[in-house]
C-alpha positions in Angstrom: 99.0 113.2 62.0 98.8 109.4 63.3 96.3 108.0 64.9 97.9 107.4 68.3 97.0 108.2 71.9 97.9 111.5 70.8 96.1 112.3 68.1 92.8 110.9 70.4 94.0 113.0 73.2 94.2 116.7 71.5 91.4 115.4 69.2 88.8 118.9 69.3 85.6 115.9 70.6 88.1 115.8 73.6 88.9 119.1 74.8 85.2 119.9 74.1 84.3 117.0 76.4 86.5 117.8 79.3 85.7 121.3 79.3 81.9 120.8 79.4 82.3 117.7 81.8 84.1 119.7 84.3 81.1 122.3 84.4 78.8 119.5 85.1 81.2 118.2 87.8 81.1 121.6 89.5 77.2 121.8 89.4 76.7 118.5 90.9 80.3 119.2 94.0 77.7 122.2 94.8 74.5 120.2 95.2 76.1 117.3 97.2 78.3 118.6 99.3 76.9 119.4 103.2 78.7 122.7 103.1 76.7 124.0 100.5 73.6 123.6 103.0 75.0 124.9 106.0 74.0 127.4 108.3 77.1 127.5 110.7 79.7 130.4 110.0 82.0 130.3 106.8 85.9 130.6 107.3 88.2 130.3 104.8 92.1 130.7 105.7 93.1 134.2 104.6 90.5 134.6 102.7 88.4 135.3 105.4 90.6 137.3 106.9 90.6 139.9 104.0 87.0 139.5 103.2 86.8 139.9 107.1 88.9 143.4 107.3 87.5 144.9 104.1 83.4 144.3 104.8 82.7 143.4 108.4 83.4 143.7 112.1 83.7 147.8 112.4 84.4 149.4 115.5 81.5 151.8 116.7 83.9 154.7 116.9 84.7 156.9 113.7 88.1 156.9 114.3 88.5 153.2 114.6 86.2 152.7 111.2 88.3 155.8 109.7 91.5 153.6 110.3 90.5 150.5 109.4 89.4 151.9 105.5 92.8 153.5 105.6 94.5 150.6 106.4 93.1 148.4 103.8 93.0 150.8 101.4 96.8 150.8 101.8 96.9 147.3 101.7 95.1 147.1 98.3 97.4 149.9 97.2 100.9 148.6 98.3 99.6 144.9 97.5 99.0 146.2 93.5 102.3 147.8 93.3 104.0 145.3 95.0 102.5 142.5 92.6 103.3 144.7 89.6 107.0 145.8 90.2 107.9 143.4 92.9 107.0 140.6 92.2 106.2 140.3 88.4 109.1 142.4 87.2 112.1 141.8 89.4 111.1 138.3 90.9 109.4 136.2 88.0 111.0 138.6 85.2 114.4 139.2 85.7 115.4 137.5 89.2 113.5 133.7 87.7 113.1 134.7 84.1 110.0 132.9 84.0 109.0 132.8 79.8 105.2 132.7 80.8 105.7 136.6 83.3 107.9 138.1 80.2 106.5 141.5 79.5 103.1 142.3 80.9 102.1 138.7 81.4 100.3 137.5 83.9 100.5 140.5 85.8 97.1 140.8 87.0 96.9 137.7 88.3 100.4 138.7 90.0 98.8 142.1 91.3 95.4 140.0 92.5 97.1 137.5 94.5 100.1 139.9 96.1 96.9 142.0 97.1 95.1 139.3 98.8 98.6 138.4 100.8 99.1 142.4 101.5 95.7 142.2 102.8 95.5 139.2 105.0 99.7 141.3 106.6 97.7 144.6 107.2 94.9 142.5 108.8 97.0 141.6 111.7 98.6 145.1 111.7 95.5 146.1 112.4 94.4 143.6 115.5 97.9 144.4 117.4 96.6 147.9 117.2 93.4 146.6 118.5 94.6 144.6 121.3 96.7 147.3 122.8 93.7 149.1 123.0 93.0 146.5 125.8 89.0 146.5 125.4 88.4 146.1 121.0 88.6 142.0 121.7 85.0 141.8 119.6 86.4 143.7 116.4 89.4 141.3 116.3 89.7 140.2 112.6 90.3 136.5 112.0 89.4 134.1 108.9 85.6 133.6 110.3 83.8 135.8 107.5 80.8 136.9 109.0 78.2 134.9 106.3 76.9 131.4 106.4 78.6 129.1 104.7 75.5 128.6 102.2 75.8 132.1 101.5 79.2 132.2 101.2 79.4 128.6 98.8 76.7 130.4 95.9 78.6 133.3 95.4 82.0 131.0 95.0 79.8 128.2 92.9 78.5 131.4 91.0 82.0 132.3 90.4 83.4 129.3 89.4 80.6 128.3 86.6 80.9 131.8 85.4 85.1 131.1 85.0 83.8 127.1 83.6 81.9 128.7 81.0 84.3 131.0 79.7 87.0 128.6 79.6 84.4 125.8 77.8 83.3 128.7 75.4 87.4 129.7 74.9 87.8 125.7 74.2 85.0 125.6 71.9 86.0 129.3 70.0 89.9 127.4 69.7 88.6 123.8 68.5 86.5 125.6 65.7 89.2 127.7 64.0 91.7 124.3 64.8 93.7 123.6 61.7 95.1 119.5 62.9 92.0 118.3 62.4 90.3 119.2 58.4 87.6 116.7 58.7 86.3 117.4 62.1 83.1 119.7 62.5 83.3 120.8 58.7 79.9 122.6 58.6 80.1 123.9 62.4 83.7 125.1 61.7 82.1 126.8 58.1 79.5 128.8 60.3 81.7 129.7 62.6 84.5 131.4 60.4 81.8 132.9 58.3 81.4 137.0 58.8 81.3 138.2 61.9 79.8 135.2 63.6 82.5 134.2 66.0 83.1 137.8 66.7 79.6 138.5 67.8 78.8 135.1 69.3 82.0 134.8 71.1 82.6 138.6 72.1 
């Protein structure tokens, strides 16, 4: 391989880079921003509306309580078939014939996001049954979440390093068993490939 913008660009010292840069980036978005410190109320559109409907804002009677779980319990349920067989299969597989959807691919991440949407529909099902009960007005679910938004940032900034530092550890597991470039990290790439050590470091 030349030495051209290229071979810099998918050099293994780059990918490594980026992926550990953007894990710094995110620690240091978290301790700047305002948000991160605040005490007023988190909302997030839809979002909040599902996190909303699933853990917060219960009526006091049992049967109001006893149909909200059933509602979005059917949401969750409809929203994973939907994502599996609607979507995935007929839309991105045979409707689009997206390469990337063939087979089971991507399908949870189909299934994850047609439940959020299922979700945030059965949320509003639920507050037109509310307001035609004339005096539920307090219980109406909208995308205000119920937590501060300091709570609310650590558990997403928790979330996203934990995602950073799988994809950095992927990057670094790919880069060490990299063929392209022989001469890079000749020792590192030796432990790595030796035994079980990549299984048991990386698993």
């Amino acid at each position: 391989m030349g030495k051209d913008f290229r071979y810099y660009f998918q050099h293994p010292w780059s990918r490594l880079i980026v992926a550990y840069l953007v894990i710094f980036f995110n620690f240091l978005i978290f301790a700047e921003d305002p948000v991160s410190h605040s005490q007023t109320e988190a909302n997030v559109i839809v979002v909040g509306n599902c996190f909303s409907f699933v853990t917060n804002k219960y009526p006091k009677g049992v049967s109001w309580r006893l149909l909200k779980v059933l509602l979005w319990l059917l949401a969750i349920l409809i929203g994973l078939i939907a994502g599996k067989f609607l979507f995935h299969q007929r839309l991105f597989g045979q409707l689009l014939r997206l390469k990337m959807f063939r087979e089971d691919h991507g399908s949870w991440m189909t299934m994850f996001f047609s439940t959020i949407l299922f979700l945030f529909i059965f949320s509003h099902i639920y507050n037109m049954i509310l307001l035609m009960d004339g005096n539920m007005g307090a219980y109406i679910i909208t995308d205000y979440m119920g937590i501060r938004n300091e709570s609310f940032m650590k558990v997403a900034a928790v979330g996203t390093w934990m995602g950073d530092f799988v994809t950095a550890w992927m990057v670094t597991d790919m880069m060490l068993q990299d063929k392209p470039y022989p001469d890079w990290g000749k020792s590192a790439r030796a432990f790595w490939k030796k035994g079980n050590v990549r299984i048991i470091l990386f698993w």
